[in-house]
N, C-alpha and C positions, 0 to 999 in steps of 0.2 A: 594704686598700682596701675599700671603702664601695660599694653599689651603691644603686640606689633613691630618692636625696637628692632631697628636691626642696626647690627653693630660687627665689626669685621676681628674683634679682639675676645677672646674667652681664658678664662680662667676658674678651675675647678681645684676649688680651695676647701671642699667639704673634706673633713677627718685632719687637717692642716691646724698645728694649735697656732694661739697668741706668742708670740709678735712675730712669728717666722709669716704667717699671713699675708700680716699689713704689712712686712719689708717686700715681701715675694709681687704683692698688689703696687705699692709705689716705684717700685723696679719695672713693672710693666708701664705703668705710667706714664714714667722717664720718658718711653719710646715711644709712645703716640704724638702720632703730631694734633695742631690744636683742635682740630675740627674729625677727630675719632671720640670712640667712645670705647668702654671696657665691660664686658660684662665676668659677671662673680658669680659664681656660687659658693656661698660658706654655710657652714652650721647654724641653725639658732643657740641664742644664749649668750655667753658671755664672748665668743669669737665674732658675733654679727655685731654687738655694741662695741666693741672696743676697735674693728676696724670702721667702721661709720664714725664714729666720734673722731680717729686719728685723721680721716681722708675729711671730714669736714674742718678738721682744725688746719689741714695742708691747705686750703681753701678748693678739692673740689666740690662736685655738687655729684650727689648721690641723689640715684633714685633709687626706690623697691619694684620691682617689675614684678615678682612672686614669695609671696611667702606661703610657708604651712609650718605643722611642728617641729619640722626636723631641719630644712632649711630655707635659704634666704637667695634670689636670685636679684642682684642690684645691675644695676647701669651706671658708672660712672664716669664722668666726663673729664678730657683729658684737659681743661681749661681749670686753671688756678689763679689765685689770684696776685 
């Protein structure tokens, strides 16, 4: 885990179900240009794996900057492949 990121893009995606998320996340996306970053927060559990697995399958790169039980605070890069 990551401390210090700064990043000009947020999104607060906790209580947000699957797949309204990851559309809502790859809609932001779209807008970065290549050398931004996005930062997340979503639930843990099945909303935090299935938008990490989709945004790794679109080829970004995901980091975790924080976790605990409840949620998940990622960094993700607006570079695909």
């Amino acid at each position: 885990m990551e401390k210090n990121v700064l990043t000009n893009h947020y999104l607060d995606l906790r209580g947000v179900v699957c797949p309204i998320n990851f559309v809502k996340c790859c809609l932001a996306l779209e807008n970065l240009s290549s050398n931004n970053s996005l930062k997340v927060d979503i639930d843990t559990g099945e909303s935090e794996a299935t938008l990490i697995d989709g945004l790794l399958d679109k080829g970004y790169k995901v980091k975790i900057l924080f976790k605990d039980l409840k949620m998940v605070s990622l960094i993700i890069s607006s570079e695909s492949k």
